[in-house]
C-alpha positions as CSV (number, residue, x, y, z in Angstrom):
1,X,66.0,-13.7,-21.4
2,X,63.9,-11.9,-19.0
3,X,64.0,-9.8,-15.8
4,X,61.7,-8.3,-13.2
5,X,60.7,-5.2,-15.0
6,X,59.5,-4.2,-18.2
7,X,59.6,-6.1,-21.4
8,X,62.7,-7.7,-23.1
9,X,62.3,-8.7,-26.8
10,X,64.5,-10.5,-29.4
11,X,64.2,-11.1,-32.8
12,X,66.4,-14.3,-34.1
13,X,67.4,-15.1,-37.5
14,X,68.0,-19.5,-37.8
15,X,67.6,-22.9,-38.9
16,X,69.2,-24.8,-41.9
17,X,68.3,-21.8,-44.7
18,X,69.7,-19.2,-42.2
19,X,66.2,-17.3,-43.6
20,X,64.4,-18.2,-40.5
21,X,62.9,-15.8,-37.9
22,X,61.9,-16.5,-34.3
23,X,60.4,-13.5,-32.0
24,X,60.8,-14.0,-28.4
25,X,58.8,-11.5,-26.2
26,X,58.9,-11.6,-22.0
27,X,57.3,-9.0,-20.3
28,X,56.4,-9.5,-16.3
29,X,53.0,-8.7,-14.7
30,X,52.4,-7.7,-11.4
31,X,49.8,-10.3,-11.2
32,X,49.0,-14.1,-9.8
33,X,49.6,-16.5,-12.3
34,X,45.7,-17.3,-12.0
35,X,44.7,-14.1,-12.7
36,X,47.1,-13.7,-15.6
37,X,45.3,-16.8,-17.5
38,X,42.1,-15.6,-16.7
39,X,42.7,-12.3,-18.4
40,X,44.6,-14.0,-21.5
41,X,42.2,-16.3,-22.4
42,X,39.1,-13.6,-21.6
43,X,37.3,-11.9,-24.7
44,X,39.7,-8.9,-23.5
45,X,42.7,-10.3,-23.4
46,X,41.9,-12.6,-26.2
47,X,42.0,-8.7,-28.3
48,X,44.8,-7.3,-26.6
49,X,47.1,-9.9,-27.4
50,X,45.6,-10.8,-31.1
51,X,43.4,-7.9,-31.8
52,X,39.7,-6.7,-32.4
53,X,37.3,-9.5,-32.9
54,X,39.5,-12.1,-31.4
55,X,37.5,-15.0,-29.2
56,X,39.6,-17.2,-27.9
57,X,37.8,-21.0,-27.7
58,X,39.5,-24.3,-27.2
59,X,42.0,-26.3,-28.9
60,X,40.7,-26.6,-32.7
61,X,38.8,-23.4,-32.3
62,X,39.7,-20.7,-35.2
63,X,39.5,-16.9,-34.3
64,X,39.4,-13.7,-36.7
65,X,40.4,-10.3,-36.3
66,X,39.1,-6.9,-37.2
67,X,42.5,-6.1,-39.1
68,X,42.7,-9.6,-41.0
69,X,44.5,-11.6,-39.2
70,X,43.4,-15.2,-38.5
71,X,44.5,-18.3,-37.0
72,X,43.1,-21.7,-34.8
73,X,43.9,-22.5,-31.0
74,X,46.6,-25.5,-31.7
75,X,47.5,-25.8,-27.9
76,X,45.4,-24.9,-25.0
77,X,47.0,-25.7,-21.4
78,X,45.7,-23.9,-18.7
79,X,47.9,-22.0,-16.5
80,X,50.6,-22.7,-18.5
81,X,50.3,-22.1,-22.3
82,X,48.4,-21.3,-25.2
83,X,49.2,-21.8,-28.6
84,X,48.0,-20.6,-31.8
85,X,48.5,-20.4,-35.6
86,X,48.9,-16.6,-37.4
87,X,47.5,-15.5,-40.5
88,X,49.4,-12.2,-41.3
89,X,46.4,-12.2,-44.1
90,X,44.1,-14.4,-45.7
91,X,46.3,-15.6,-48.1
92,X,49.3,-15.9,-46.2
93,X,50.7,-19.4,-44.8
94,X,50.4,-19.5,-40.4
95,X,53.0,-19.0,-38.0
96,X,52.8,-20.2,-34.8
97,X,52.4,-17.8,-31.8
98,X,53.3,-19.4,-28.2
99,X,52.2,-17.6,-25.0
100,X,53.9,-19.2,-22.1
101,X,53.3,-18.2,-18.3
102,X,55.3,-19.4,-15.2
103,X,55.3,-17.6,-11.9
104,X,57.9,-15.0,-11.3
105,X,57.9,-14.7,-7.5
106,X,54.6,-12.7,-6.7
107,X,54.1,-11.6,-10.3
108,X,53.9,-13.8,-13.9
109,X,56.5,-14.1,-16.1
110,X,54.7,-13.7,-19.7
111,X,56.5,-15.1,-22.3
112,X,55.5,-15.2,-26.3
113,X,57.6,-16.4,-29.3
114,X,56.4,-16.7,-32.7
115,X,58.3,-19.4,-35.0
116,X,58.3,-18.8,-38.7
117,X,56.7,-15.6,-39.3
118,X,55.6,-14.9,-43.0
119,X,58.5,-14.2,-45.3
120,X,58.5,-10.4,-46.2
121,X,57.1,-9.0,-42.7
122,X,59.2,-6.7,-41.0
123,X,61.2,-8.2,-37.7
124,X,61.0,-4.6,-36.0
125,X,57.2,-4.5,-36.7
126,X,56.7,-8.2,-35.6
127,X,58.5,-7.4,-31.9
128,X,56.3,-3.8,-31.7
129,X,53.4,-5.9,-32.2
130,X,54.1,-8.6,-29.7
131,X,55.2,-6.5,-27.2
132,X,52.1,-4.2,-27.1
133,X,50.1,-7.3,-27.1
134,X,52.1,-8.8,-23.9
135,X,51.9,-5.7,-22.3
136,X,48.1,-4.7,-22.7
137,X,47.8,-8.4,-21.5
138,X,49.5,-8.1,-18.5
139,X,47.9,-4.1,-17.4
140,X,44.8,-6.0,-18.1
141,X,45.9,-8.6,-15.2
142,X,47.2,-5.5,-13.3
143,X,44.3,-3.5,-13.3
């Protein structure tokens, strides 16, 4: 689900309990693929797509934010994905956050999901976030 401008996002309820939630996020930058990666996995794009504090290292590598959330690099594939686990809090079990990029003609198709988000977090909130995060990621690429 995507398409040359702006940012399309889904939320997805699923799976064998019919309790599970899956956040899909594309947004397209007006960037080289390259140049996209470069960004995400830069101290500044590292923040604008998990928030203050966030250093992005390599696979096994954890990473804290200013607001509390946590995870570790799971997945680190350059030019083409990065994965990571999601603390909501301290005490709350991980999710898994996916950023995906392909090119998109002369531009970068960004795409993020995040599988099994923390019972009791809002959907609506969950897709705000993501899609401010994509989208500071790719004016970061823009700029």
């Amino acid at each position: 689900m995507s398409t040359s401008a702006g940012t399309e996002s889904e939320a997805q309820t699923g799976g064998t309990d019919g309790e599970s939630l899956r956040v899909r996020i594309s947004h397209r930058a007006k960037a080289p693929l390259t140049h996209v990666w470069e960004i995400l996995v830069s101290r500044a794009g590292a923040q604008a797509l998990l928030g203050e504090g966030a250093v992005l290292g390599t696979k096994g590598d954890p990473y804290h934010c200013a607001d509390g959330t946590s995870g570790v690099v799971r997945s680190y594939h350059p030019l083409e994905q990065l994965r990571v686990s999601w603390h909501a809090t301290a005490d709350s079990p991980p999710s898994i956050v996916e950023v995906g990029l392909r090119q998109d003609g002369d531009g970068t198709m960004i795409e993020l999901s995040q599988k099994h988000p923390p019972v009791g977090l809002d959907a609506e909130d969950l897709i705000r976030r993501w899609s401010e995060a994509v989208r500071a990621v790719a004016a970061l690429a823009e700029n």
